[in-house]
C-alpha positions as CSV (number, residue, x, y, z in Angstrom):
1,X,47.9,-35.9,-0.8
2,X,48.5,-32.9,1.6
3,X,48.9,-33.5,5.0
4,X,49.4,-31.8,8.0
5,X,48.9,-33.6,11.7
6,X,49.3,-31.3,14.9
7,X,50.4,-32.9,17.8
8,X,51.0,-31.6,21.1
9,X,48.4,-30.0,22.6
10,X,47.2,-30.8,25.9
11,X,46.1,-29.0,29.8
12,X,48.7,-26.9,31.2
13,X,48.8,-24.4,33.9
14,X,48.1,-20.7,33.3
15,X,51.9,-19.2,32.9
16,X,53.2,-22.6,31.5
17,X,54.8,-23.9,28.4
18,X,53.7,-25.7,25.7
19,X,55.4,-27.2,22.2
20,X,52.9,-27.7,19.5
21,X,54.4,-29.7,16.5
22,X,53.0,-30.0,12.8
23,X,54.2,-32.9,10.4
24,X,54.0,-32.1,7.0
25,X,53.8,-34.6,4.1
26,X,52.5,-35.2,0.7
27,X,54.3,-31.5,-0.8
28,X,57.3,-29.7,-1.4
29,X,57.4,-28.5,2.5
30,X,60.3,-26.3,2.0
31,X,58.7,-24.3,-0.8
32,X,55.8,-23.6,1.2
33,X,55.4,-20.4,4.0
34,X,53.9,-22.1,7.2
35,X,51.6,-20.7,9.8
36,X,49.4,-21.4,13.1
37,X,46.3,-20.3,14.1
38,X,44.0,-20.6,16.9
39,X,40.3,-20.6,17.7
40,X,38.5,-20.9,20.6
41,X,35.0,-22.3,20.9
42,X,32.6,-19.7,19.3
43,X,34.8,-17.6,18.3
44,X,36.4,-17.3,14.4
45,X,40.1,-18.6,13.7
46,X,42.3,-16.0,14.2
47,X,46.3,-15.7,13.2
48,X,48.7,-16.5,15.9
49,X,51.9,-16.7,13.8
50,X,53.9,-17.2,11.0
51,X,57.0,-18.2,9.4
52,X,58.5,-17.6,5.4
53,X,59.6,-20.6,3.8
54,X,63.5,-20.4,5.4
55,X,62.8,-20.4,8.4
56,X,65.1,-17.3,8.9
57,X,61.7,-14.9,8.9
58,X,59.1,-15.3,11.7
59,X,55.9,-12.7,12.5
60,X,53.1,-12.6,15.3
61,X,50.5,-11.6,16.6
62,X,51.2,-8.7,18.8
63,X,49.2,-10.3,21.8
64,X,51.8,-13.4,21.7
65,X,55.2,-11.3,20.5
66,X,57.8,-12.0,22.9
67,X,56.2,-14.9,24.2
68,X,55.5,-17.5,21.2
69,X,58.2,-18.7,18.7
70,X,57.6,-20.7,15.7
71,X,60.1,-22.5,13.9
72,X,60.3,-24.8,11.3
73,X,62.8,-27.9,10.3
74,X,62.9,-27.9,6.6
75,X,65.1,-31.6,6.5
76,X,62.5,-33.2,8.9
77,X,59.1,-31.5,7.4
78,X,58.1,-30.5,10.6
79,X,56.6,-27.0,11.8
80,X,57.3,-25.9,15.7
81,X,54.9,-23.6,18.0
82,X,56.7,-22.9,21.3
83,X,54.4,-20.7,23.4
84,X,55.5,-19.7,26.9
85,X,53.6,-17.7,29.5
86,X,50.2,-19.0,28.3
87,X,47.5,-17.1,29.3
88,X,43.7,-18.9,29.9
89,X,42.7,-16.8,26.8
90,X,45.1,-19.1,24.4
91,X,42.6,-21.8,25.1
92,X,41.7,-23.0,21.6
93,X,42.0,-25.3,19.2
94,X,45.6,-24.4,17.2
95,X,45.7,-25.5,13.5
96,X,48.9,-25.5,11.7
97,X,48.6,-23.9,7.8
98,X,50.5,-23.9,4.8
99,X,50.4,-21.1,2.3
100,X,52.7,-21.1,-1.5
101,X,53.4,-17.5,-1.2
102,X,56.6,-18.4,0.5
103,X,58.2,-15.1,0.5
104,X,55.2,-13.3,1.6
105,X,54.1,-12.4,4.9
106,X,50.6,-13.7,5.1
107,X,48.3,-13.7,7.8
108,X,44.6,-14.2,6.3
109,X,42.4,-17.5,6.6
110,X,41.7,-17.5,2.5
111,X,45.6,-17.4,2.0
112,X,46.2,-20.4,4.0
113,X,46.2,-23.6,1.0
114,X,46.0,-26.3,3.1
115,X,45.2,-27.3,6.6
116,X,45.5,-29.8,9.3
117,X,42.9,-31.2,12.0
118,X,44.1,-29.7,14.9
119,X,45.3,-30.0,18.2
120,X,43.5,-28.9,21.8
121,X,45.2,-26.4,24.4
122,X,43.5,-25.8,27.3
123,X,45.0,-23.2,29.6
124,X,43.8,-23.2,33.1
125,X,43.4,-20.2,35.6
């Protein structure tokens, strides 16, 4: 059985850090592409990043480029989301994704295979 359990949400401070982290079990992790997304409350689930199956190939969103890295540790099945200078607009709930098209760069929703629960960020002003 896929899995995929986000941890590390939480409140922090408008300008702060944060270090999501996404354990993966029950596939081949390092044949998979990974990715995060976000979605805050009423609005749809948007792309926030992603990585190829490596790990040597990352892309963003351009509203979090420079300031969000994702990175992934193939030997532990774990997927990273490092986001610095958070804004109050990355409030959301953050999913991590998994996608077989591991040399692709994907970025839809209906790519993504499988999913995981979640994890809340609250960014306050």
């Amino acid at each position: 059985e896929v899995q995929l359990v986000e941890s590390g949400g939480g409140l922090v401070q408008s300008g702060g850090s944060l270090r999501l982290s996404c354990a993966a079990s029950g596939f081949p992790f390092s044949n998979y592409g990974m990715g995060w997304f976000r979605q805050a409350p009423g609005k749809e689930r948007e792309f926030v990043g992603g990585i190829d199956w490596s790990g040597r190939s990352g892309y963003y969103r351009e509203s979090v480029q420079g300031r969000f890295t994702i990175s992934r540790d193939n030997a532990k099945n774990a997927l990273y989301l490092q986001m610095t200078s958070l804004k109050h607009g990355g409030t959301a709930d953050y999913y991590c994704a998994a996608h077989r098209q591991r040399f692709m760069v994907v970025r839809r929703v209906s790519e993504f295979d499988s999913w995981g629960q979640g994890t809340q960020v609250t960014v306050s002003s």
